[in-house]
N, C-alpha and C positions, 0 to 999 in steps of 0.2 A: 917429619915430626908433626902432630898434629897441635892444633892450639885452639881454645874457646876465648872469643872475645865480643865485645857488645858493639854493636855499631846501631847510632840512631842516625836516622834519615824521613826527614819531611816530604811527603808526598802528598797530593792533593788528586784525589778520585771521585767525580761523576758520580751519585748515586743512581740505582734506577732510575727513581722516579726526574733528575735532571736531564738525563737522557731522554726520556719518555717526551721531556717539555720540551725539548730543541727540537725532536722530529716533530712535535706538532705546530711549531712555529716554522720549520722551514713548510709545511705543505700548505698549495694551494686552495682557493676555496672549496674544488669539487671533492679533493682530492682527501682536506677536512672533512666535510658534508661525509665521505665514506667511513672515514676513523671512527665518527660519532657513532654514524650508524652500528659500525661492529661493533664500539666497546656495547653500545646500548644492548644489542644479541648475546654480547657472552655476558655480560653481568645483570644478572636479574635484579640485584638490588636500584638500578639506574634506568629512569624511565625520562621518556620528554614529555616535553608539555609545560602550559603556565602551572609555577607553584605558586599556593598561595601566604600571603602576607605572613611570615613567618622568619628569624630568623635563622636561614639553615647552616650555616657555619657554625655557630654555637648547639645547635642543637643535632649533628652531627660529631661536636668532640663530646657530648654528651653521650650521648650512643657507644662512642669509641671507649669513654674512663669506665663509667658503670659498670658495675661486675668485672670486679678484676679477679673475682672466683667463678668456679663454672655454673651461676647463677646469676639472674637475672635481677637488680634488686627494685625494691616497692618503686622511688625516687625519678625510675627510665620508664618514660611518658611516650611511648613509641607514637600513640594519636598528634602527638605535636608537633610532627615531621614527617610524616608519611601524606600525602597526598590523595586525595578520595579518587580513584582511576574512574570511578562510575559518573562523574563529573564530565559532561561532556566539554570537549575541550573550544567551543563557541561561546561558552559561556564564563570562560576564563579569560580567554585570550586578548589582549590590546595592543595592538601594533600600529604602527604610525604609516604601513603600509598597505597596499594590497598584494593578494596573491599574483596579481596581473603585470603588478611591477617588476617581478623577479621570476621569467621561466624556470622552471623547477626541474623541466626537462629536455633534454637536447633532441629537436627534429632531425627523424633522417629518413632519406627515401627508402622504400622498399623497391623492389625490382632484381633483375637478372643479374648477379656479379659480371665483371669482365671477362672470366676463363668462359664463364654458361655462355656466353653471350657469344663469344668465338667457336667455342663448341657445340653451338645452335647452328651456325654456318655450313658446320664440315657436311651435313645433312644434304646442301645442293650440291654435293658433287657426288660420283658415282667412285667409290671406293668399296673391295672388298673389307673381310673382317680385316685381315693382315695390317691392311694399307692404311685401315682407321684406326688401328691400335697404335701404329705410328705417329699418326696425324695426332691426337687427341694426347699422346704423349708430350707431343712438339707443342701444341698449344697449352700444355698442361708445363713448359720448362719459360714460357711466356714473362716474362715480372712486369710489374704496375707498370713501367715506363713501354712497355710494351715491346721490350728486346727481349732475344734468346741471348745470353750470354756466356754458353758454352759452344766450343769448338762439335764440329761433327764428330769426330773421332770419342771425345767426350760422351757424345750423345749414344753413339752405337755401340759404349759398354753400359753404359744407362740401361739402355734398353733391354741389353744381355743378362745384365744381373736383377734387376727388378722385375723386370716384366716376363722374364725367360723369352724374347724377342728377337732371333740373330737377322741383322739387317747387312744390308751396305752403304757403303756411301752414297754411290749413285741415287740408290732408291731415295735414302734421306736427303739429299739434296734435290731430287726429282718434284719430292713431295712438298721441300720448302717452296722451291720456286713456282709450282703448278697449283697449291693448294694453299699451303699457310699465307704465303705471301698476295695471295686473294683474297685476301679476307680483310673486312672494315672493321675498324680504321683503317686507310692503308698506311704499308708502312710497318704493319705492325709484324713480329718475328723477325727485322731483320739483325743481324748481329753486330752491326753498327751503325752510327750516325750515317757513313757515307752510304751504304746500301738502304739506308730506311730512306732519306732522300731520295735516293734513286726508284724506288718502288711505290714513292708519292708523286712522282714528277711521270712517269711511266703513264698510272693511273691516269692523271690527264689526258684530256684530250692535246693533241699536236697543235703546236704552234711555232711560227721562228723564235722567239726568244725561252720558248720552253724544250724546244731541241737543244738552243746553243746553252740551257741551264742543262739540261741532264752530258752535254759534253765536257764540261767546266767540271761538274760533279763526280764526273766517272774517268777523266785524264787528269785534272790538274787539282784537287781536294785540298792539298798543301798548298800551294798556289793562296787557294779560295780561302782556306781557313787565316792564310796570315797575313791576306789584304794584299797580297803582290799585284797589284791591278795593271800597274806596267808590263809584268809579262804574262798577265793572262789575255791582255789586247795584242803585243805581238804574239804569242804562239797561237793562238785563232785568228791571228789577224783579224780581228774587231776593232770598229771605232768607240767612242767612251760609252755612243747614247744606246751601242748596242747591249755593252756587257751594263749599263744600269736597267736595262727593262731584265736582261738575265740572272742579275740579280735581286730584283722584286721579284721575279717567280720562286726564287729561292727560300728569300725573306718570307713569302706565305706556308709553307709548308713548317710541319709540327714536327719539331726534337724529341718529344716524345710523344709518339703515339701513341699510345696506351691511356696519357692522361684525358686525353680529349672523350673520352668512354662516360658521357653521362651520367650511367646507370651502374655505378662501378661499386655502387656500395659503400661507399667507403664514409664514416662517420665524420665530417667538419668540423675540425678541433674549434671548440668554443671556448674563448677566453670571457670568463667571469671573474672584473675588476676586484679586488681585496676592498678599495679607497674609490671613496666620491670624493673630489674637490670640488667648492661651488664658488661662485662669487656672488655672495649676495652682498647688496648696497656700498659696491666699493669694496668689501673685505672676502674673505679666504674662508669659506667654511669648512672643515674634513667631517668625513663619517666613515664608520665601521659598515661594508658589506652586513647586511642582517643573517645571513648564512653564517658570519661567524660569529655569531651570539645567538647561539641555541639555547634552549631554555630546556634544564635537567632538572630532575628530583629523585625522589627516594619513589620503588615504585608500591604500594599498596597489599603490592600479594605479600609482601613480607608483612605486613601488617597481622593478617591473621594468624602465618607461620607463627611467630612473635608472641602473638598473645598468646597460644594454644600451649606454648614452651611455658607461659610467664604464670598459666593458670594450674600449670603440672603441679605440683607439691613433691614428690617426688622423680627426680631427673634420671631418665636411663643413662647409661653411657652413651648410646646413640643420639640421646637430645643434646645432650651437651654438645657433642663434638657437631651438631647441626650447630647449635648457640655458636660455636667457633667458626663455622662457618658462613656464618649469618655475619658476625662480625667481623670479617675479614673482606667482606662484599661489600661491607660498608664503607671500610676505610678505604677501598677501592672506588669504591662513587665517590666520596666525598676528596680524593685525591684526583680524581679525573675533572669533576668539577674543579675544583682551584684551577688546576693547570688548563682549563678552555679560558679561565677569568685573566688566569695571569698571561695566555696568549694572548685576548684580548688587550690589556692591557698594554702588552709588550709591542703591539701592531700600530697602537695609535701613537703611544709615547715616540716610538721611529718614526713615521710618518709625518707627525705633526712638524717636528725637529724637521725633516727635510723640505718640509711644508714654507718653515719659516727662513732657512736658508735660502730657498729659490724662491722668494716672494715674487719677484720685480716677475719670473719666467711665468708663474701660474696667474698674474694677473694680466700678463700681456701676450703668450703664447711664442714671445719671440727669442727664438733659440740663441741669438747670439748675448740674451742677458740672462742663458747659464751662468754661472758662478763656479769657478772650481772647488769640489767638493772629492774628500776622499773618503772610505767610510769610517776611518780614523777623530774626524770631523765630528762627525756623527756620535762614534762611542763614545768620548770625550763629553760631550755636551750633555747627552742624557745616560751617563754612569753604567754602562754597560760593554758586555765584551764586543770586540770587533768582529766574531765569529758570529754572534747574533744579529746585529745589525745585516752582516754579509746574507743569512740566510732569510732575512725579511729581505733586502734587496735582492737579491737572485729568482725569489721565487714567487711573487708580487705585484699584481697592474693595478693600475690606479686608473680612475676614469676622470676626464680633464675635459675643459672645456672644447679642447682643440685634439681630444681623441684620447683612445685608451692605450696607457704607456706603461712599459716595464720599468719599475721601481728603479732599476741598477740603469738608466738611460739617464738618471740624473748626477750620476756622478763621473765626473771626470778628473784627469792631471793639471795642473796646473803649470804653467808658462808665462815670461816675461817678454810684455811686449817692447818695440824700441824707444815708450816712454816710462820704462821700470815697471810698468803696471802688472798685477797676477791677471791671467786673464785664462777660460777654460779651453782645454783641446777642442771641445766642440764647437767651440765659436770658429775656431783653426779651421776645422774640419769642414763646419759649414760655408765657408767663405772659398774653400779650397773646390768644394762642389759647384757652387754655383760659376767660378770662372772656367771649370771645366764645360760647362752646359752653354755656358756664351761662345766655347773659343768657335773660330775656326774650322769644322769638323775636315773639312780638305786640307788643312794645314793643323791637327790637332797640337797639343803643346805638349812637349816635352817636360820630364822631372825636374831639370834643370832650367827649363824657361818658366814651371810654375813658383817652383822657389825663390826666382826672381823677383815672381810678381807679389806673390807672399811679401817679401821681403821691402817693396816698395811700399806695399800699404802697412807697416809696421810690426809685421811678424816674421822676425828671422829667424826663421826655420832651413836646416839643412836637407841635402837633396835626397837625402838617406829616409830622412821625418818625412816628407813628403810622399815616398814612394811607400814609406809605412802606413800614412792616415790614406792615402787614395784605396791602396788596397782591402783598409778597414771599412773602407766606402762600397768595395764592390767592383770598382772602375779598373776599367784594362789601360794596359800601355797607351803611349800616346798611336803606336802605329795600327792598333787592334779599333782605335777608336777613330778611324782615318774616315772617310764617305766618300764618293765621288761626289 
């Protein structure tokens, strides 16, 4: 049986343009500096540059009310908002900086990528076409860390199907070990950690404790990898002071080869701070990156467009629906604008707020008077969703006196120490490092003997929390972390 009935239900939907503002508040500065750039390409009404002394907010909803028929009326003063582009922009402009202060562009070397550069090689050895269409394959399955990461068997259907190439194993192994495996860096092609070792330690020239390193490497790996030093002295029957010069040979050699390639091309992620904190005279000063305060307007070609419409007398069909589209460019610049202003805005209002919770940290650089903060903290204080804050912290460095830092490094959980006090994980954290850095490295300390120690100097923390924040730290076990 069917039925018609009413049901109401309250929902709450994102518009566009809401959306539109969150992705420009989560993106970084470069990554802003790009967005500009496009919107400024598609929308021809939106030009940069200094505007001058004019209010454009109001005189942008003016533009937008005007003609609410498909005519232009006497009253829209299009000269009063439109910007002269023939105006060079030296003669407008006043910044409180120079161009010198803020590279504008990221150095990178030119030269031979890493593949060219292995494939420059293959050249000193005496190979048919066959044998190099192999080789140049094999250097060409190479990745940045400088291993081949497939199996032979892998490789010589590879081969088969792309290159139309029926090989064998032998060959391909012939060619790894006679050819690839010659080639500088060394090290580089082999298929793992233990044979890349072995192919840098080879490469040397002989010595006793670089023999008893490539026997260590090539019999006992497990052994070596998990610090059993006891039985890697009995089954070589070595004394301590042998297997530590065999393991300084070890210690020098490069995990990955590949990276060691100077000339690898590869562009050096440059972090450009959002936030300057300073301390001037005793106090805390913030400021906005000047990247994120571009300076938009209206641009000038619409000017004449404009006028050309407004001195028509009679409107084709075609002008109008230009008129419509003129003013839809508009409300599109002038909504792009607000939303860089209300970014701005939205960057320093968080910032400052975290500025002034960790006072005591940015005037003294000293991590253990973090404060625990969560970003809950934060939306609270200055009226905002916790989603927004999260994406100014996630995505955000700041530059500090004591270096440039990710936004989200200032917040942490909070904990009660054994005088009631709240106090931050990171004070935990940092306290938990540095007794690892003092201990013992011949006797290193156990989860359960650091929780101990934790626990004497008044943070009792269990041995679960412990083995959680060391690994947040990076730090291996106590036995990984053992030395002779």
């Amino acid at each position: 049986m069917l039925k018609q009935s009413l049901q109401y239900k309250l929902q709450q939907k994102l518009s566009p343009q809401q959306i539109q503002l969150m992705k420009l508040i989560q993106l970084p500065t470069q990554a802003f500096e790009e967005r500009v750039k496009q919107e400024i390409e598609e929308n021809i009404a939106l030009d940069s540059g200094k505007e001058e002394d004019t209010n454009q907010d109001d005189l942008f909803d003016n533009a937008i009310e005007n003609d609410t028929k498909d005519s232009l009326e006497d009253d829209f003063n299009v000269d009063d908002y439109i910007v002269d582009d023939s105006i060079p922009n030296y003669q407008t402009q006043s910044n409180n900086y120079t161009d010198d202060e803020e590279d504008k562009d990221i150095p990178f070397a030119a030269g031979k990528s890493f593949h060219q550069h292995l494939k420059s090689q293959l050249n000193t050895f005496r190979l048919d076409d066959r044998q190099r269409e192999v080789a140049e394959f094999l250097v060409g399955s190479i990745d940045d860390s400088g291993y081949i990461r497939q199996d032979i068997d892998a490789i010589i259907d590879d081969l088969a199907f792309t290159q139309n190439v029926i090989t064998s194993t032998e060959e391909v192994q012939s060619l790894l070990d006679n050819v690839i495996h010659q080639l500088e860096p060394a090290g580089v092609g082999a298929r793992n950690l233990q044979e890349s070792l072995l192919i840098q330690l080879q490469h040397k020239k002989e010595k006793p404790a670089r023999l008893l390193a490539i026997r260590i490497i090539d019999e006992a790996f497990d052994h070596f990898v998990k610090k059993h030093y006891k039985k890697l002295i009995h089954k070589f029957d070595i004394t301590e002071s042998q297997l530590k010069e065999a393991i300084k040979e070890i210690e020098k050699l490069n995990p990955k080869p590949g990276g060691s390639y100077s000339g690898n091309n590869k562009v050096a992620e440059q972090i450009i701070p959002d936030f300057t904190i300073r301390i001037v005279e005793g106090e805390l000063e913030l400021s906005l990156n000047s990247r994120n305060a571009p300076e938009m307007h209206v641009s000038s070609t619409y000017n004449n467009m404009l006028k050309g419409y407004k001195d028509s007398k009679d409107k084709s069909k075609s002008q109008k629906d230009a008129i419509q589209f003129i003013r839809q460019k508009l409300d599109a610049a002038k909504w792009f604008i607000d939303a860089v202003k209300q970014r701005q805005q939205t960057l320093m209002v968080t910032m400052d707020s975290i500025m002034r919770r960790q006072r005591d940290y940015f005037l003294t650089g000293d991590v253990l008077k973090l404060k625990p903060m969560i970003l809950k903290d934060i939306a609270d204080e200055i009226g905002m969703d916790v989603s927004t804050v999260s994406r100014v912290a996630n995505s955000k460095y700041v530059s500090t006196p004591y270096g440039t830092k990710l936004v989200k490094e200032f917040f942490s959980e909070s904990m009660k120490n054994s005088e009631g006090e709240d106090i931050s994980t990171r004070e935990i954290k940092k306290i938990l490092e540095t007794v690892i850095q003092d201990e013992d490295k011949k006797k290193p300390l156990t989860d359960e003997k650091l929780a101990a120690i934790l626990k004497e100097k008044g943070y009792p923390i269990a041995r679960r929390t412990v083995a959680k924040y060391r690994e947040q730290l990076d730090l291996p076990v106590a036995r990984l972390r053992k030395e002779l």
